[in-house]
Every structure is written in C-alpha cells, then in structure tokens.
C-alpha positions, 0 to 999 in steps of 0.5 A: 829888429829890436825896438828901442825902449822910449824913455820915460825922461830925456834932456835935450843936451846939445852943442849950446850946453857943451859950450857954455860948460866948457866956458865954465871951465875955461874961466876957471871959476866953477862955485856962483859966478857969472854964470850964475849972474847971467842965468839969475838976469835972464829968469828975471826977464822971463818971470819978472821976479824982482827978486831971484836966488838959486837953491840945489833943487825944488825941495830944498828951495821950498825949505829954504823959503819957508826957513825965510818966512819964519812961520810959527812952528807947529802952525798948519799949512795947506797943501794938495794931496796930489802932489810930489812929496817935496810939497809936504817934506819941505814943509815938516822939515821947516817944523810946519804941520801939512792939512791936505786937500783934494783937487779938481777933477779935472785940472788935478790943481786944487781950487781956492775954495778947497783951500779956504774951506780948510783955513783954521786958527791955527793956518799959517800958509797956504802951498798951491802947486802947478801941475803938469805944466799949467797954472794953479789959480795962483791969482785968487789963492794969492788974494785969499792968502792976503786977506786972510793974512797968511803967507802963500808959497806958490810950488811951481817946480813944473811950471817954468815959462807958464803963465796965469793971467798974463803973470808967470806963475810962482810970482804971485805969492810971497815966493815961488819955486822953479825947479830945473831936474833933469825931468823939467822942460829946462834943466840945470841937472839939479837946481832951482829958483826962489822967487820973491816979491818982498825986498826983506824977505828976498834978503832973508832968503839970500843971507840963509842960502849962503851960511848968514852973511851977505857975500863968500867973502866975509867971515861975518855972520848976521844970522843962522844960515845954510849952504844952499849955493849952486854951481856956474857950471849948473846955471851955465847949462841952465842958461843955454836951456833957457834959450831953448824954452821956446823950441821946447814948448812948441816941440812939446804943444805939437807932440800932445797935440798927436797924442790927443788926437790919436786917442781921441773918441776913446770913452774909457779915457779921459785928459786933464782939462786945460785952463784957458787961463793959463799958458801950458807947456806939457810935462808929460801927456797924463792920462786918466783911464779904469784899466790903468795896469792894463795899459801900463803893462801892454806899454811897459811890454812894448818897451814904451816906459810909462810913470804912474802919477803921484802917490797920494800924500794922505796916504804916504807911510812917512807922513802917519802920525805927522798929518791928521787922517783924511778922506781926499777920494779925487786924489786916490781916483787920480793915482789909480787911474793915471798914467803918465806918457813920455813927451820929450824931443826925443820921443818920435811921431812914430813912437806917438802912434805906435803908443796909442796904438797898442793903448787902442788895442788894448782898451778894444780886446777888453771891450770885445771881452767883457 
C-alpha cells in the first residue's frame, strides 16, 4: 500500500468557510463590506487593538506601516537575522536601511539587549518578530524603542492569538502585523491586519491603504495613497477561522506535545525553548539537530515533507550592497541545523509516530556507525 505523502501545509477548511463565502456571493457584494466590518470587530475583541486595517498580506502590511510611519529615508532599522525576508523587503522598499542582529539560542527571537547594542545615531526603528508561534520580548522592546525615541514595528505575521504578558502581541509598539497565508494557524488565503495604537497613525495607515482618501466613494484625495484593500470574500474566510482558533491551538499544543514526547531523551536534538511568559500556539514543530540532511532526507524518502528554517537575511544575495556585512553565527547555527515538521489538523497520531521514528532510527544507525 502507497502512504500518502504528509504535507508540509494543510488549511483546516471546512463547511463554516463555505458558508460564509457563499453568503459573500449572495449578497453581492465581494470588495470591503460587511465581511470586512465584521472580521475588523472580531480582531479587535481578540487583540484589543483600538485601531485595525486590512492589507493583501504580511509584507505589504509591513510596507504600508512603515509607508505610515513616514521614517526618514535612508535612516536604519534593526531587524533579527532569522527571519522571513518580508522582514528586510518591506523595510528597503520603504527606503529604510536594515542593521541585522543575531538572536537567542534558544527562543530563536532576538533579545532587547541585541536590539539596543546596535542602536546608533542614524536608528529610526526597531522591527522584533515573533517566532514560531510565541512572543518576542515585545514589551521591554517596546520600552526601549520609547526611551530611545524611535518607532517599533512589531512583526507578528506568526503570532495571532499569541500573548505576551497577558497582551497580544503586535500591540505593543506603534504597529504590528498579523498575517493570515494559507500557512498560518487562521487563514484568509492572503491578507493581514495592521494594528495601530496612535489615532493619527491609524488614520495614515487608513487614507495610504486606499489610494488617500477617506472612503471609495470620493474622488478627493488628501494625500499620495495605494490599493492595499482586501476582499469580503477573504475576511468572510477570515472570520469563520477566527472562530476556529481555539479548536486550533489546542489541536496543535496536543500534536507538539507527542512529538516532544516521542523525541524526548535524544542527545543529538534539541527544541526551541518556550517562554513562560508568552502564550504559544505551534507554527510547526522545529527542531534543531547536527545531522539536519541526514533527517531531511530519511523524511523527505518516507514522504514526510519537511521545511528547513529560514535562510539568513546577512547572507540573502538580494540584500548585498544594501546591508552592511555581519558576523550573525546563531543565526547560520539555526538554518544549518534546523529543520521544521508539519503540525497541522490534518497531520495524524500516527504520521507523529511514524516521523520521529524513522528520525530515532535515523540518528541510532549513525550513533551505531561512528
């Protein structure tokens, strides 16, 4: 019998996003509408944000904040190596220069320290980002950006219904951005929120997302804007996954929990440390291990897709000439030896076994040779 290759991605779609599309469709009204109104209500109850926008996905919600923020150009901001390029494109395309830093070992987030020691005169903004579906020390970044006087952009694109503190993150900076891809633990296909906290800057971010002016319906422009709009058929899928999130997290806490149980005791592997003081809802179950290819290969064989973890941004061939070169050694420790495993609903108890199997088998034949 041929087993079926588990994906490394799987939306949980059911007969809640059918509906609501197809009320979508029924009422005959697809661009920002009720939908839209209804899903902006809801993200607000689940992140107490005062102010919501949508944007067609995470990079250009990051673009568009820092379009908002009106930063001087040319001026630096400091952003982890380890992270999705979004993180650095957003910020050049805005006319920024990114300063990387490494992170902590072992929550893969860069610390506030890291962030500070690379403060210069030329800082404009500090960009933390959430990883792997916990908090960043977005508090204690957001009070060094304040007493330093310069503007924090929280990425928070993995992190929606993640808690720092008690405080969602993305909220405590001057703005933050959800994503919703298809990868995320909800999806609206593509989209995302931008989450402000100044009145004056949500009503920037709101003019610039929809070509300078307050509503469709005028032909009167205050200022230089862009189409960032989203669909109602995108936040009507968004809201009936936002339902979801609780059955989610829980699905996903209980299928990491067998995998660390499962890969327990193995001293060639270790995991990314949980933060006590940050909610965590799994991304994917990341794993750190010398023998990486080894394991992505045995898995990859045994139709187990696996994704390796992020490329380092120091060493991206785009960013040469627009970064200044830097040592950043955590950071290539992480994408040489990482490796990420699906986690989604659609990944069985047995595919769990089954995967940490062949990696214990694996890791032992080499043991056994060496």
């Amino acid at each position: 019998m041929q087993i079926q290759r588990v994906q490394q991605v799987q939306p949980w779609i059911g007969r809640p996003e059918t509906e609501a599309i197809e009320a979508c469709l029924e009422r005959n009204w697809l661009t920002e509408g009720p939908a839209a109104a209804a899903f902006r209500q809801n993200l607000g109850q689940l992140t107490g944000s005062p102010h919501i926008s949508f944007a067609p996905n995470g990079t250009l919600g990051l673009f568009l904040a820092l379009l908002a923020l009106d930063l001087p150009r040319g001026s630096e901001i400091i952003i982890p190596g380890f992270t999705f390029m979004a993180s650095a494109s957003a910020a050049v395309f805005a006319g920024l220069k990114p300063v990387l830093i490494d992170v902590d070992p072992n929550t893969f987030a860069a610390r506030p320290e890291a962030f500070e020691r690379a403060i210069t005169s030329r800082t404009s903004a500090l960009m933390p980002v959430h990883i792997y579906g916990q908090a960043a020390n977005a508090a204690e970044i957001a009070q060094l950006g304040r007493r330093r006087g310069l503007a924090v952009i929280e990425d928070a694109a993995q992190a929606c219904g993640v808690r720092y503190r008690g405080q969602h993150a993305g909220t405590f900076g001057d703005v933050g951005v959800i994503s919703f891809f298809a990868d995320k633990s909800i999806t609206m296909g593509e989209g995302a929120v931008v989450m402000a906290r100044d009145p004056a800057l949500a009503r920037r971010i709101s003019l610039i997302r929809n070509q300078g002016r307050e509503s469709s319906g005028t032909f009167v422009h205050e200022m230089l804007g862009m189409n960032f709009r989203v669909t109602d058929l995108q936040c009507a899928l968004g809201n009936a996954q936002l339902a979801r999130l609780p059955q989610v997290r829980a699905d996903r806490l209980r299928r990491y929990n067998l995998y660390a149980e499962a890969l327990a005791g193995l001293p060639q592997m270790r995991l990314m440390r949980l933060d006590p003081n940050s909610d965590f809802i799994p991304f994917r179950f990341p794993l750190l291990c010398p023998r990486m290819p080894e394991l992505r290969e045995a898995l990859e064989n045994a139709s187990i897709q696996t994704r390796s973890m992020f490329y380092p941004l120091h060493r991206q061939p785009c960013l040469q000439g627009l970064i200044d070169a830097v040592d950043l050694p955590i950071c290539d420790t992480l994408f040489g030896e990482g490796l990420c495993l699906p986690i989604h609903q659609g990944v069985s108890d047995e595919d769990v076994r089954r995967t940490c199997s062949i990696i214990r088998h694996t890791l032992m034949q080499e043991s056994v040779a060496c």
